[in-house]
PyMOL Python script that loads the backbone (N, CA, C, O; Angstrom):
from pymol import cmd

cmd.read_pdbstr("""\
ATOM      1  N   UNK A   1      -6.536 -32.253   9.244  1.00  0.00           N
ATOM      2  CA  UNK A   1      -5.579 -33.027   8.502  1.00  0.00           C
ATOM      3  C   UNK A   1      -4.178 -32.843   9.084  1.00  0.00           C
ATOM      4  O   UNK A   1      -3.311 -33.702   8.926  1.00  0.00           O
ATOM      5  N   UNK A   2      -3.986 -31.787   9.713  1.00  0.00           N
ATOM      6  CA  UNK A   2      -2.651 -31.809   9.923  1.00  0.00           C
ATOM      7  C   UNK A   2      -2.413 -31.934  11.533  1.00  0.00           C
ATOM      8  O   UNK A   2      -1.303 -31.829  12.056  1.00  0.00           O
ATOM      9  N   UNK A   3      -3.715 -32.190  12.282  1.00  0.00           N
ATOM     10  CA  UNK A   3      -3.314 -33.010  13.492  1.00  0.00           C
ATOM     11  C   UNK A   3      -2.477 -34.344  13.071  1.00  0.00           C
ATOM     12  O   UNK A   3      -1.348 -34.621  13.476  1.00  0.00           O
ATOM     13  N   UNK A   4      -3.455 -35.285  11.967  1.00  0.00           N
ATOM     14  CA  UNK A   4      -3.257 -36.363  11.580  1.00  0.00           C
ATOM     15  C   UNK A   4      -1.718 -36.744  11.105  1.00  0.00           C
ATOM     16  O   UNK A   4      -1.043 -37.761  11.270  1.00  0.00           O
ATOM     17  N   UNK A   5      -1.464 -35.509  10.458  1.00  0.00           N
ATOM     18  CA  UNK A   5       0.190 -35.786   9.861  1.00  0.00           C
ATOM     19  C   UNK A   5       1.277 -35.288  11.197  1.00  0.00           C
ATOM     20  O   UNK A   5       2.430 -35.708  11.299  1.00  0.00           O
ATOM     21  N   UNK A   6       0.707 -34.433  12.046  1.00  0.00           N
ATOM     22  CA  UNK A   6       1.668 -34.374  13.400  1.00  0.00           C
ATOM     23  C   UNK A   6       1.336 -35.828  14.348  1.00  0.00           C
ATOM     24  O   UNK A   6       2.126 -36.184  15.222  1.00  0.00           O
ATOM     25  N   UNK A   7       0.293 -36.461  14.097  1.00  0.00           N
ATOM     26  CA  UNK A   7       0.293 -37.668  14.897  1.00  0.00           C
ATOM     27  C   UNK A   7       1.537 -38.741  14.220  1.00  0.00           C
ATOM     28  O   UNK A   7       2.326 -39.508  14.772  1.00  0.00           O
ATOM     29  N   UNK A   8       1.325 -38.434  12.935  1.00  0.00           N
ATOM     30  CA  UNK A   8       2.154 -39.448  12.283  1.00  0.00           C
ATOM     31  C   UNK A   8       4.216 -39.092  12.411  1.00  0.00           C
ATOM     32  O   UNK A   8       5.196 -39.837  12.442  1.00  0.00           O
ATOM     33  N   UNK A   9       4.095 -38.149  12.435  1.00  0.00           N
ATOM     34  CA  UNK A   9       5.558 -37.802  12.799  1.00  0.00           C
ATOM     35  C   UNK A   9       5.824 -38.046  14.078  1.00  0.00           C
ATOM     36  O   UNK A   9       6.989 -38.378  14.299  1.00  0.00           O
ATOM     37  N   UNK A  10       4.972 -37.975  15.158  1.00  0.00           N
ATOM     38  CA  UNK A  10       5.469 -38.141  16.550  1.00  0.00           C
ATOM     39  C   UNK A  10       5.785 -39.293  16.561  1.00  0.00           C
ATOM     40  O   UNK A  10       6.630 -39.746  17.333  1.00  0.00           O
ATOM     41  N   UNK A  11       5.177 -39.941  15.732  1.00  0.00           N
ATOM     42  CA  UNK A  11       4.900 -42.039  16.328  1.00  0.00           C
ATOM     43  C   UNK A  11       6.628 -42.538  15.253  1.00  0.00           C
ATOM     44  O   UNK A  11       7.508 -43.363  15.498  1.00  0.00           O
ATOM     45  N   UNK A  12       6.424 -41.505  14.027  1.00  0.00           N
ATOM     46  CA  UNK A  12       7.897 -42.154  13.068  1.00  0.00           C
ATOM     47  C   UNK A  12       9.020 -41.805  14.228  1.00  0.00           C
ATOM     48  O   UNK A  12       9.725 -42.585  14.868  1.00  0.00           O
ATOM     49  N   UNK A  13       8.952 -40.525  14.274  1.00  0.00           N
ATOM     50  CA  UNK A  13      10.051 -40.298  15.538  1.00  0.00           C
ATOM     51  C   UNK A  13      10.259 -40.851  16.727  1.00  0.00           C
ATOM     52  O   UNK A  13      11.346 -41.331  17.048  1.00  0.00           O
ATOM     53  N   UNK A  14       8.960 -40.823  17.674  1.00  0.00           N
ATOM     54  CA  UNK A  14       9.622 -41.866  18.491  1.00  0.00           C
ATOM     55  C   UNK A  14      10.097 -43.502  18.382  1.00  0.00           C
ATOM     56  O   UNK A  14      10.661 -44.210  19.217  1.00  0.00           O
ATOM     57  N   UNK A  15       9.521 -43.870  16.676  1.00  0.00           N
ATOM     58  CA  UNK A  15      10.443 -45.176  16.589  1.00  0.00           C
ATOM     59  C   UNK A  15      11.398 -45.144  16.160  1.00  0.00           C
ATOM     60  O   UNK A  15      12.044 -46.189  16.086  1.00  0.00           O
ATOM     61  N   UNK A  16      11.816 -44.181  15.780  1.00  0.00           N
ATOM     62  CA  UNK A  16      13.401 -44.104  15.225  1.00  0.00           C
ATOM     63  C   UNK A  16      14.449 -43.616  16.770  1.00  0.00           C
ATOM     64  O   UNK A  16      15.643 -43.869  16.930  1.00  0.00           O
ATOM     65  N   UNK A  17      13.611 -42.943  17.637  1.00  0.00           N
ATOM     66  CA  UNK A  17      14.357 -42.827  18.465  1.00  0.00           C
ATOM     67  C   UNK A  17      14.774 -43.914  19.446  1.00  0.00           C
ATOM     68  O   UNK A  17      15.848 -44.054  20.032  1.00  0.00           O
ATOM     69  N   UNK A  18      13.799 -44.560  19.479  1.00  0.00           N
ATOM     70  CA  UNK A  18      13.464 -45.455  20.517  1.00  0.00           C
ATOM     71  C   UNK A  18      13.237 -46.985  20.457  1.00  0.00           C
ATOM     72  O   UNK A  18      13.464 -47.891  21.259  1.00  0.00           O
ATOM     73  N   UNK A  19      12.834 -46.951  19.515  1.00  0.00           N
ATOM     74  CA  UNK A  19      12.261 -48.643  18.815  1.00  0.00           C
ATOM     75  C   UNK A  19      13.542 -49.513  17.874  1.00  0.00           C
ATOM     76  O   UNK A  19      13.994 -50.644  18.049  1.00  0.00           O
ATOM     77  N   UNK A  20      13.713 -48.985  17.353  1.00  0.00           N
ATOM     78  CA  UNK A  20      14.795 -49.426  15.990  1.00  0.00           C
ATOM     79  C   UNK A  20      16.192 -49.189  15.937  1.00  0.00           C
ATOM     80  O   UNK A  20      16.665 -48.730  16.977  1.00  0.00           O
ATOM     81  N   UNK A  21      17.041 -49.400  14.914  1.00  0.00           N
ATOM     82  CA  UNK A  21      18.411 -49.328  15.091  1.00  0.00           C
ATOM     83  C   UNK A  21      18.957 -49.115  13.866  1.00  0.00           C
ATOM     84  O   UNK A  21      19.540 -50.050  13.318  1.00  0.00           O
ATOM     85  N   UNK A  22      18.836 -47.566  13.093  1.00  0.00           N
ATOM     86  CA  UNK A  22      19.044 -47.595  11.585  1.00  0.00           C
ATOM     87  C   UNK A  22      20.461 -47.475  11.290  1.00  0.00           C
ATOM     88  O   UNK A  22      21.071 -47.119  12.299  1.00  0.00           O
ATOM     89  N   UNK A  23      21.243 -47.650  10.233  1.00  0.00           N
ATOM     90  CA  UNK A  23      22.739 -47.918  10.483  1.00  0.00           C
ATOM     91  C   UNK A  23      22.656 -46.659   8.811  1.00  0.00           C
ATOM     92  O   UNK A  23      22.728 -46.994   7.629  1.00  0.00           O
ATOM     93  N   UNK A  24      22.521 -45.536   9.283  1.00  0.00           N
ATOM     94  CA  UNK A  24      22.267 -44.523   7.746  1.00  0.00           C
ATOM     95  C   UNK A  24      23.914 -43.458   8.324  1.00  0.00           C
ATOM     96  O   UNK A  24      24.138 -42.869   9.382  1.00  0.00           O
ATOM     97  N   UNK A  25      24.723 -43.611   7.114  1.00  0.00           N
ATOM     98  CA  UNK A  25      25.896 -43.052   7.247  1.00  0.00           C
ATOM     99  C   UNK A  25      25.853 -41.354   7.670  1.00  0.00           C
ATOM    100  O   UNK A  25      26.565 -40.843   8.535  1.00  0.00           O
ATOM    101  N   UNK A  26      24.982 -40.741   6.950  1.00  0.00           N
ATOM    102  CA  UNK A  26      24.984 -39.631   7.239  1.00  0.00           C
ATOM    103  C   UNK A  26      24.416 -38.754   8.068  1.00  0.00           C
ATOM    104  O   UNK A  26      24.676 -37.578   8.322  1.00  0.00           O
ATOM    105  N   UNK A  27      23.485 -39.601   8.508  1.00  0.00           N
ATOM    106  CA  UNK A  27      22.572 -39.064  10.144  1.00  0.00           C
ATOM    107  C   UNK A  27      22.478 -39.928  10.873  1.00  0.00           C
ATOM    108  O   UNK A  27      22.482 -41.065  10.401  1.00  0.00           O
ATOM    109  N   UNK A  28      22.351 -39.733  12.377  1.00  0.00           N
ATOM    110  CA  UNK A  28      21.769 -40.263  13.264  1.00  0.00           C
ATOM    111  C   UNK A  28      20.124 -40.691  13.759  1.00  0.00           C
ATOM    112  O   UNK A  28      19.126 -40.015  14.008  1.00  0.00           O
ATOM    113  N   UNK A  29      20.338 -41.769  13.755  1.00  0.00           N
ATOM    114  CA  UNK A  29      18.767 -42.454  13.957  1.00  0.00           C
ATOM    115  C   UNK A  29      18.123 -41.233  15.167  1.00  0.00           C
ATOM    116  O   UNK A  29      17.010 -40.708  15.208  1.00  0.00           O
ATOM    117  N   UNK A  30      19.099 -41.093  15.908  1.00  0.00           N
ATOM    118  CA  UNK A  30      18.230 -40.535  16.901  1.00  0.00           C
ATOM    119  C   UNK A  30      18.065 -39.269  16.995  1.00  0.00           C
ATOM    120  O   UNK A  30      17.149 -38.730  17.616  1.00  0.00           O
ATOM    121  N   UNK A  31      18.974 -38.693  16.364  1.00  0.00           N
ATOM    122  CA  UNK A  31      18.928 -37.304  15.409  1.00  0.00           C
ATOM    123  C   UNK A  31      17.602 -36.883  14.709  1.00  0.00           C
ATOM    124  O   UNK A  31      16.912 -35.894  14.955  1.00  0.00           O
ATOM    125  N   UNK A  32      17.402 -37.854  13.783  1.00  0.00           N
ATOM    126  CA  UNK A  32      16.460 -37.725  12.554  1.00  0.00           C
ATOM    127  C   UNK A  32      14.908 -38.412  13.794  1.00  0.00           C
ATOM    128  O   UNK A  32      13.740 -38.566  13.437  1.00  0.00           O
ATOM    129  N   UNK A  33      15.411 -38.646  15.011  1.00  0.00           N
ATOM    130  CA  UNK A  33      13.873 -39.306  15.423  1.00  0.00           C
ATOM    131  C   UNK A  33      13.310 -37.662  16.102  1.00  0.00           C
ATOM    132  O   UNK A  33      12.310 -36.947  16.028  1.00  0.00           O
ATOM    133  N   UNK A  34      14.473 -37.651  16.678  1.00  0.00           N
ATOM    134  CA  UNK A  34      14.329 -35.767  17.430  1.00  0.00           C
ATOM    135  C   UNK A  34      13.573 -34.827  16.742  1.00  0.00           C
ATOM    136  O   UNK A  34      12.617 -34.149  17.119  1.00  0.00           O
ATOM    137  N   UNK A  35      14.263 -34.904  15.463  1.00  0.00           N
ATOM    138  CA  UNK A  35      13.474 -33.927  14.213  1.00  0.00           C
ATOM    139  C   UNK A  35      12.267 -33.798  14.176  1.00  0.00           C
ATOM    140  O   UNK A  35      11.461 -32.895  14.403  1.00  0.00           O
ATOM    141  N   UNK A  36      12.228 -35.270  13.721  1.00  0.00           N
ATOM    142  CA  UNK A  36      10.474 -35.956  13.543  1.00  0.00           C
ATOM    143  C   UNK A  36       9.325 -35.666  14.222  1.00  0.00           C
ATOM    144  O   UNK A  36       8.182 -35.371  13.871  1.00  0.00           O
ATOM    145  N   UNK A  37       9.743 -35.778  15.021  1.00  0.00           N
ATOM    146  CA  UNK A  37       9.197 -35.909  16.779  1.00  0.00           C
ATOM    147  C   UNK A  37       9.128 -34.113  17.131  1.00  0.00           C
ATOM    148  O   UNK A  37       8.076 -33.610  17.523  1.00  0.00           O
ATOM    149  N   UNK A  38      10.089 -33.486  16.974  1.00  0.00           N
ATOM    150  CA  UNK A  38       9.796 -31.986  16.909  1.00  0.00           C
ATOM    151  C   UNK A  38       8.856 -31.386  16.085  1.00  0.00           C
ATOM    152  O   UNK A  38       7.949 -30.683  16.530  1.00  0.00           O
ATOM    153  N   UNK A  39       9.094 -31.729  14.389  1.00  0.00           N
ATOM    154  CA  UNK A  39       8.124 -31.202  13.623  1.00  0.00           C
ATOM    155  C   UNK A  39       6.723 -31.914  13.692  1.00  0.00           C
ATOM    156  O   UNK A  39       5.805 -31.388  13.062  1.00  0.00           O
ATOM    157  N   UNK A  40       6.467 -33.119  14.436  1.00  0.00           N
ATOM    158  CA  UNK A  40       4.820 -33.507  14.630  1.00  0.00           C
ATOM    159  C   UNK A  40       4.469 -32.635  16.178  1.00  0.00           C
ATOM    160  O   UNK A  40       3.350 -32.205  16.459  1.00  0.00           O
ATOM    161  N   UNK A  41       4.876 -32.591  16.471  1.00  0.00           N
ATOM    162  CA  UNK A  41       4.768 -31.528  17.991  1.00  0.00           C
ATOM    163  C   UNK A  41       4.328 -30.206  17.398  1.00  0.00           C
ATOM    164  O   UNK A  41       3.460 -29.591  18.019  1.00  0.00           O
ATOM    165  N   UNK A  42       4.846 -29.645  16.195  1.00  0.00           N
ATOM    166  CA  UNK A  42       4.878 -28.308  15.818  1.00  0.00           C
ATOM    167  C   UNK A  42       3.607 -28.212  15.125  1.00  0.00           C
ATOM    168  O   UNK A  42       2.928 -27.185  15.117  1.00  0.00           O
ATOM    169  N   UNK A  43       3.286 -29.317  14.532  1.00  0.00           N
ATOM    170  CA  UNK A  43       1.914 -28.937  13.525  1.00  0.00           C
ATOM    171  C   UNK A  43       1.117 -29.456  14.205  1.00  0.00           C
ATOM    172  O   UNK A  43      -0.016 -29.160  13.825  1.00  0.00           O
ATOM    173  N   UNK A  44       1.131 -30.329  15.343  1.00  0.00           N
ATOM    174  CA  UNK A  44      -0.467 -30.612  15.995  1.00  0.00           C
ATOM    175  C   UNK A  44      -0.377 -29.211  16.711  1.00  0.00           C
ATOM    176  O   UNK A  44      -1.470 -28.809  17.108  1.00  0.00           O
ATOM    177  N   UNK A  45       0.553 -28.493  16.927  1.00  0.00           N
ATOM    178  CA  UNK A  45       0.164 -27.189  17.736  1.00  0.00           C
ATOM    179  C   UNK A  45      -0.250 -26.021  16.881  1.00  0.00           C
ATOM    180  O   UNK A  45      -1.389 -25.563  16.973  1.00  0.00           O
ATOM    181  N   UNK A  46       0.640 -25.528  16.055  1.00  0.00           N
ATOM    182  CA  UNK A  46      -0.349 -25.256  14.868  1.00  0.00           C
ATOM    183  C   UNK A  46      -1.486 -25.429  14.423  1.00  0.00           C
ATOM    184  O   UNK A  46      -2.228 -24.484  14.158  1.00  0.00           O
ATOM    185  N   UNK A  47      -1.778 -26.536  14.282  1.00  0.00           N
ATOM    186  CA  UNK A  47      -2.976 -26.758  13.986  1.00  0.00           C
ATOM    187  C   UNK A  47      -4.030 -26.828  14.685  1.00  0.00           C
ATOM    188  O   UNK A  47      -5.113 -27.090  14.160  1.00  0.00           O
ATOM    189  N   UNK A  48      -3.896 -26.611  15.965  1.00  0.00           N
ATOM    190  CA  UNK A  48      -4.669 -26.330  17.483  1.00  0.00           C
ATOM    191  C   UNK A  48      -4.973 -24.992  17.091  1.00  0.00           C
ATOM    192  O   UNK A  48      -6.060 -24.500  16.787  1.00  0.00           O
ATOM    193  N   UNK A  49      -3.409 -24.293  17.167  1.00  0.00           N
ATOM    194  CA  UNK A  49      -4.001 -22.527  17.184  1.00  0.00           C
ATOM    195  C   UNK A  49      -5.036 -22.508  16.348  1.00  0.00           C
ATOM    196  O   UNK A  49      -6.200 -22.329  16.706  1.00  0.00           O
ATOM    197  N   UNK A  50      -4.602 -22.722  15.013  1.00  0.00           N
ATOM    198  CA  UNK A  50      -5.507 -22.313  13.645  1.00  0.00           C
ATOM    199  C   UNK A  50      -7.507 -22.712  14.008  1.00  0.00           C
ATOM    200  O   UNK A  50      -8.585 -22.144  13.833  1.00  0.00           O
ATOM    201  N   UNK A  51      -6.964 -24.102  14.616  1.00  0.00           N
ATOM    202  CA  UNK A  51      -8.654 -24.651  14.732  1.00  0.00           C
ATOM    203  C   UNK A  51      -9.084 -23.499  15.935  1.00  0.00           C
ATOM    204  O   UNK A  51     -10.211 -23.005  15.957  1.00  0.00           O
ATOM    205  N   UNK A  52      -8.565 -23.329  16.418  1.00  0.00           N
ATOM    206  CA  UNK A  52      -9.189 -22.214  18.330  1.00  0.00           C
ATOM    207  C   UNK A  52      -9.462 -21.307  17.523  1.00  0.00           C
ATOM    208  O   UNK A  52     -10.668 -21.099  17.387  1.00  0.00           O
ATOM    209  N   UNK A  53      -8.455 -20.395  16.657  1.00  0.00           N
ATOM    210  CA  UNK A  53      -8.730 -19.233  16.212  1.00  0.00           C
ATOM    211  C   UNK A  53     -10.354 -19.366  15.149  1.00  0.00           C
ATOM    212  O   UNK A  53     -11.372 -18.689  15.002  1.00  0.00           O
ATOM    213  N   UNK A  54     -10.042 -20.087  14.845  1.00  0.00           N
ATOM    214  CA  UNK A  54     -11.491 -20.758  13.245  1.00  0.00           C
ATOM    215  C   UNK A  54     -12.776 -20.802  14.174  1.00  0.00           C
ATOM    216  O   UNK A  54     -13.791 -20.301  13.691  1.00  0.00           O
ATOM    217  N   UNK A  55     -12.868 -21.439  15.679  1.00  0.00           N
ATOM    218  CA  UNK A  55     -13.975 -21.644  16.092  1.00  0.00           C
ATOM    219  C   UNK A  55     -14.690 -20.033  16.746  1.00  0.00           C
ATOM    220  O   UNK A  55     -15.820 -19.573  16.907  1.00  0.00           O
ATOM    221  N   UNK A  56     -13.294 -19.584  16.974  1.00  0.00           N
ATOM    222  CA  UNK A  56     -13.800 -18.047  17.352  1.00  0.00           C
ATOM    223  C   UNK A  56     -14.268 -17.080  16.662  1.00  0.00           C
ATOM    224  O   UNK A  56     -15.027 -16.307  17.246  1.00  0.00           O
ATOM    225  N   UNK A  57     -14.009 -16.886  15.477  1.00  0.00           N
ATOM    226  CA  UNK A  57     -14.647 -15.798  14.909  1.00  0.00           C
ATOM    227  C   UNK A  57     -16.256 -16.204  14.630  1.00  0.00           C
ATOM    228  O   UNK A  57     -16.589 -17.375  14.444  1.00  0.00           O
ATOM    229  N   UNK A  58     -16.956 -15.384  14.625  1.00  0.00           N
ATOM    230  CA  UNK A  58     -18.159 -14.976  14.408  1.00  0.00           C
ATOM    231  C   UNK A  58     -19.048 -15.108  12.776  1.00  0.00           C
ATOM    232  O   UNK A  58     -19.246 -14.058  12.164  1.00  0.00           O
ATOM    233  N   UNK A  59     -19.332 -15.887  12.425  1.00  0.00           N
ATOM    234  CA  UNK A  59     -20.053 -15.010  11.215  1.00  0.00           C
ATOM    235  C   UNK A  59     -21.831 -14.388  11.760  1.00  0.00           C
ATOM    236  O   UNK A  59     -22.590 -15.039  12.478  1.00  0.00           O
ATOM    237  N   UNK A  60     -22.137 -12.948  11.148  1.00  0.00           N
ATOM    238  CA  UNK A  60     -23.470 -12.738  11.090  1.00  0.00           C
ATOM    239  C   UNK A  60     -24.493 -13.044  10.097  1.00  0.00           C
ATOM    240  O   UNK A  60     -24.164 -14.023   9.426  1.00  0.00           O
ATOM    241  N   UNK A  61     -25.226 -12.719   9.884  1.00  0.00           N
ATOM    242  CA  UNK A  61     -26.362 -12.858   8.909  1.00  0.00           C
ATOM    243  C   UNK A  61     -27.450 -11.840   8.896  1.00  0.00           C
ATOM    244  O   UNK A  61     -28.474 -12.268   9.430  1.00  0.00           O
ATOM    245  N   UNK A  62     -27.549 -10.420   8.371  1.00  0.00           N
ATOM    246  CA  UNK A  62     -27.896  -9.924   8.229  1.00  0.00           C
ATOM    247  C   UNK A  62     -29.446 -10.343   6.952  1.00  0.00           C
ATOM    248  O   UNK A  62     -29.482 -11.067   5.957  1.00  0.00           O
ATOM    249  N   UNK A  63     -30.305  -9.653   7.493  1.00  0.00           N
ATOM    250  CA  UNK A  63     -31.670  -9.469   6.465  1.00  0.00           C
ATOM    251  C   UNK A  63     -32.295  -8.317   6.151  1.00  0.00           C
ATOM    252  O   UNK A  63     -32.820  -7.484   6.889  1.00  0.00           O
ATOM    253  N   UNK A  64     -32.234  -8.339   5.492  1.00  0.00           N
ATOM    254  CA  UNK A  64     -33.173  -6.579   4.771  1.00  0.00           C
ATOM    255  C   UNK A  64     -34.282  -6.845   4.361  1.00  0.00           C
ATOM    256  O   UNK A  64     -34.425  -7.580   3.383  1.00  0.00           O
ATOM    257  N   UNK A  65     -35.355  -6.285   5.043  1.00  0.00           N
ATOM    258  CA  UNK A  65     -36.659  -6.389   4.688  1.00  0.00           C
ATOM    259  C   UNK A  65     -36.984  -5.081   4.083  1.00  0.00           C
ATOM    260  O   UNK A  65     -36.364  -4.099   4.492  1.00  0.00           O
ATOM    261  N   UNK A  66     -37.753  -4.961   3.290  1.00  0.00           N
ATOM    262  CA  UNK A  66     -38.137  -3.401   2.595  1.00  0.00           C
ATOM    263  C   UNK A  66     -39.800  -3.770   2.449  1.00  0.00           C
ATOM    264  O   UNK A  66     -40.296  -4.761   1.913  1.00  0.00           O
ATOM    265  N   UNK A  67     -40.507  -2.583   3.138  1.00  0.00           N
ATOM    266  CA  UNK A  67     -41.879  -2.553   3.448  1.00  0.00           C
ATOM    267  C   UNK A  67     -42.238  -1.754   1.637  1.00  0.00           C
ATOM    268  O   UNK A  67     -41.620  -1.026   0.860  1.00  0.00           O
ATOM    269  N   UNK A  68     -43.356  -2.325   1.663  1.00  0.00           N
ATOM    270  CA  UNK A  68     -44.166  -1.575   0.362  1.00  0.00           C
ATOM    271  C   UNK A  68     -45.077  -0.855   0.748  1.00  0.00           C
ATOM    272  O   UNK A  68     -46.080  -1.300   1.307  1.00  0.00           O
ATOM    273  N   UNK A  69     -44.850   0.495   0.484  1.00  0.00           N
ATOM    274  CA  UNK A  69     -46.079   1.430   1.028  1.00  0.00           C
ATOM    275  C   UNK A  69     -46.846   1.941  -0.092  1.00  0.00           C
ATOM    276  O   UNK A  69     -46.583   2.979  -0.701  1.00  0.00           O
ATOM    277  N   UNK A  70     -48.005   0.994  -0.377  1.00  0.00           N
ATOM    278  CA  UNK A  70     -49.161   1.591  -1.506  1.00  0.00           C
ATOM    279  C   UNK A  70     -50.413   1.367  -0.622  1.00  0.00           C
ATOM    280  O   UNK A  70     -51.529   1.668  -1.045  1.00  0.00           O
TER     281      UNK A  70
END
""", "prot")
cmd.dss("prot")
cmd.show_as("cartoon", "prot")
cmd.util.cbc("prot")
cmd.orient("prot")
């Protein structure tokens, strides 16, 4: 899920950086595309580590058999 939401920030950001022309008094379009575009970079990588680390660990499965001696 959170590849999906870093895909979605890269694509808002690079249209705000690149595509469009927002006229917002208190930030810069290309400011706020930088951001965007940084924090979807940050969680598809994140979310890389987390999945690498998840595929690596191990689970076992142990069984206990107990013999009946009569």
């Amino acid at each position: 899920m959170a590849i999906g939401l870093g895909v979605v920030l890269v694509v808002a950001g690079a249209v705000l950086m690149w595509a469009i022309e927002l006229n917002i008094e208190f930030i810069d379009d290309f400011t706020l595309g930088l951001i965007l575009l940084l924090a979807g970079i940050g969680a598809i990588v994140i979310s890389l580590i987390i999945n690498a680390q998840r595929s690596r660990s191990k689970t076992t499965h142990v069984e206990e058999r107990r013999h009946d001696r009569n």
